[in-house]
N, C-alpha and C positions, 0 to 999 in steps of 0.2 A: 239333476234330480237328487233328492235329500233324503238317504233311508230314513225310515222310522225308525226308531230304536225297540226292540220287545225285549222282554223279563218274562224269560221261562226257563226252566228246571226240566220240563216235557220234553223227551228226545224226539216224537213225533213233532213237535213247533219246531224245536230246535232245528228238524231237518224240513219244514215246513218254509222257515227261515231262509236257509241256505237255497230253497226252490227260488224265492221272490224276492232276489238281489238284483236289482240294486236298489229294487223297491223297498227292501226291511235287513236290517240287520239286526245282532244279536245284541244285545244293551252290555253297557257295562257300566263297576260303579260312578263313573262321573258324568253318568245323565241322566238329565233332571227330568221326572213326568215319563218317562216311556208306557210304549202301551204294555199292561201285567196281562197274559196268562194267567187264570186262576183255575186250579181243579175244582168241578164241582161238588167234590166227596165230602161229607161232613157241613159243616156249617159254614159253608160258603160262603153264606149273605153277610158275613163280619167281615172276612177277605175285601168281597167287594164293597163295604164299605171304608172299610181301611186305606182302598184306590180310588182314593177319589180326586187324587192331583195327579191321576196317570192321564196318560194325552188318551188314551180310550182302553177299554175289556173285554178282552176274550172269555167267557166262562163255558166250560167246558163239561157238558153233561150233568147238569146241575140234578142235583136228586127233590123232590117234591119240595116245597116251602109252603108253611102257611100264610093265609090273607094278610095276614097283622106286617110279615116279614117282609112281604112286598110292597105295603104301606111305605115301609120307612125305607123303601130304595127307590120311591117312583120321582125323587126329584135330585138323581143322581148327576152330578153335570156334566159328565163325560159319554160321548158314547159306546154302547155295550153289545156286545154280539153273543148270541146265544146260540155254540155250538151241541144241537141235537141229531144225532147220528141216521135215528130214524127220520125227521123231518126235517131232512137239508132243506137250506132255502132256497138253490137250485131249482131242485127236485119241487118242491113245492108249487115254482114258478111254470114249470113243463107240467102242472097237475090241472090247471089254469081249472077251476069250476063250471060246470056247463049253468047256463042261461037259466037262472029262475030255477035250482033242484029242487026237485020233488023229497026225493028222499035221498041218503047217504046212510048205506052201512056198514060200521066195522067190527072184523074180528080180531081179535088179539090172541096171541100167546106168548108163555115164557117162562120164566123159572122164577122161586119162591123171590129169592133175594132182589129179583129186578121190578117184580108187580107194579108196586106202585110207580116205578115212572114209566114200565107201559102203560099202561090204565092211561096215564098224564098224555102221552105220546098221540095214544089211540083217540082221547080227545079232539089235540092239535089237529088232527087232517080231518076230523068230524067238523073243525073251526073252515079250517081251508078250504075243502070241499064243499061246504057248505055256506060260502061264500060270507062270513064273518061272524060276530058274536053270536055266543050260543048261550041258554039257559037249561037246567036241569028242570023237566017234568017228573022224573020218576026211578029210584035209585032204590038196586037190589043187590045186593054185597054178600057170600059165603067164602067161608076159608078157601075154596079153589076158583070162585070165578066170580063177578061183578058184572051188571047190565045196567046202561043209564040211558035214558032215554031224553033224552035232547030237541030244544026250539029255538028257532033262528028267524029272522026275519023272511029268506027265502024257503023255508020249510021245516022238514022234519028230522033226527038221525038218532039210532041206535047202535050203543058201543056196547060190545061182549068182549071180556077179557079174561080168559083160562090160564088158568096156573096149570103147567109141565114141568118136567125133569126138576133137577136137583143142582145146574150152575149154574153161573153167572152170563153165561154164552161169548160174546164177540170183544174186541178192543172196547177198553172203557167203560165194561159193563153193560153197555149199550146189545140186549140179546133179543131173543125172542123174534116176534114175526108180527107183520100186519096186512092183514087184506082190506083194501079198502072199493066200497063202491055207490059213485053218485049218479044217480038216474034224474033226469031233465029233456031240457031240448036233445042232451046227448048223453050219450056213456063213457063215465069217467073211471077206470079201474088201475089202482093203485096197488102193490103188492112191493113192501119191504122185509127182506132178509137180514135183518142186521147181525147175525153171527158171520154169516160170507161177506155183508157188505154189499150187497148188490139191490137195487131197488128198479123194479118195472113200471110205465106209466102207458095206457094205453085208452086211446079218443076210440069211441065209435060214434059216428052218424049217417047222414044220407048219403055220405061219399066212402063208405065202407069203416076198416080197421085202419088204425095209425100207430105203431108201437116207439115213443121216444126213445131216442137212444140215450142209453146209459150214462150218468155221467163220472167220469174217471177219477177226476179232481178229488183230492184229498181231502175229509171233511177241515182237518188242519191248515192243509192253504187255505180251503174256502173261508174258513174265520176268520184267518189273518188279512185274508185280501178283501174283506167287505170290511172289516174296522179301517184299514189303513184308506179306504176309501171311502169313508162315514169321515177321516179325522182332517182329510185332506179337503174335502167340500163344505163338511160342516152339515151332512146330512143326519135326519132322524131317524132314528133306528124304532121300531117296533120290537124288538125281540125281547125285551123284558116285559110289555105289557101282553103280549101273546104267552109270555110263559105265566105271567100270572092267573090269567086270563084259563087258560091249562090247568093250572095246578089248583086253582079254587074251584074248579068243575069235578075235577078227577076227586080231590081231597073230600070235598062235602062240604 
């Protein structure tokens, strides 16, 4: 087996790395294309397009971007992973959408400086849950809280997002909270901590409660380990079009 090479500066990759040897090691300068680590802080979308002869992208907590920005990344030729704290793709996957929802609703909170990518965040599982694209109906906005009221081809969903406290909360920025809950054939309730880190997913239907169990994995492995296995198959990634998808709902 042939590591892949990654390019990070991130001590959580870096030891990310060190987990999934002999699957990834660390790059050094005389390899050519490894897959880049990119923090999402700041203007990101220049990084990643900077990488575009990297064999693939981890971007990591990408902060909102607008329409235009995602425009000029949708025909990136590598593929990219879009590591979001609150909606691993794991987790996502354990969240599976009940049959035909009627309605999904979430609550958000979190602190001033994180808003806008909960707001973005709180969309994403309004998307999930809701079993794919979504369009705004109806968008209400004040200095502590936002409501948007969303349509999707299997229903309906309302996102509320409250501004609290005064930091930045958990690793990476990534704080705040989300309840999430989709009504259909079944009951789907969602509930991310992302200051502790820990995210609950729990089914109800005619055969009672089902509480998934937690998943451990590091959100750093998990990014590393769905690029290096997007770059080894040649699979398509959805993670950029779902984060735009996100951030042009949340944004306006």
């Amino acid at each position: 087996m042939t590591a892949v090479a990654v390019s990070t500066d991130l001590p959580a990759y870096r030891a990310a790395i060190a987990e999934l040897a002999p699957r990834a090691r660390l790059a050094d300068p005389t390899d050519a294309g490894p897959v880049r680590v990119i923090d999402g802080r700041g203007a990101w979308w220049d990084r990643v397009s900077d990488a575009r002869d990297a064999a693939g992208i981890v971007l990591d907590e990408p902060r909102p971007a607008s329409e235009a920005v995602h425009r000029a990344l949708r025909d990136l030729p590598v593929p990219v992973v879009v590591v979001r704290r609150r909606l691993r793709a794991d987790v996502t996957a354990d969240a599976e959408p009940p049959l035909a929802p009627l309605h999904v609703t979430l609550d958000a909170w979190g602190p001033p400086a994180d808003a806008a990518t909960l707001l973005r965040d709180a969309v994403g599982w309004a998307r999930v849950l809701g079993g794919g694209p979504l369009e705004v109906v109806a968008r209400a906005v004040t200095p502590l809280a936002a409501t948007l009221a969303l349509r999707g081809a299997a229903g309906g969903a309302s996102v509320t997002r409250a501004v609290a406290g005064g930091g930045r909360g958990g690793p990476s920025g990534a704080g705040g909270a989300v309840t999430a809950l989709a009504l259909g054939q079944r009951r789907v309730e969602v509930r991310v901590d992302a200051a502790t880190m820990t995210t609950q997913v729990a089914h109800d239907d005619e055969r009672g409660r089902r509480i998934v169990s937690s998943r451990r994995e590091s959100a750093e492995r998990l990014g590393l380990r769905r690029v290096i296995e997007a770059v080894a198959t040649g699979a398509v990634l959805a993670d950029l079009d779902d984060l735009r998808h996100d951030d042009v709902l949340a944004t306006g």
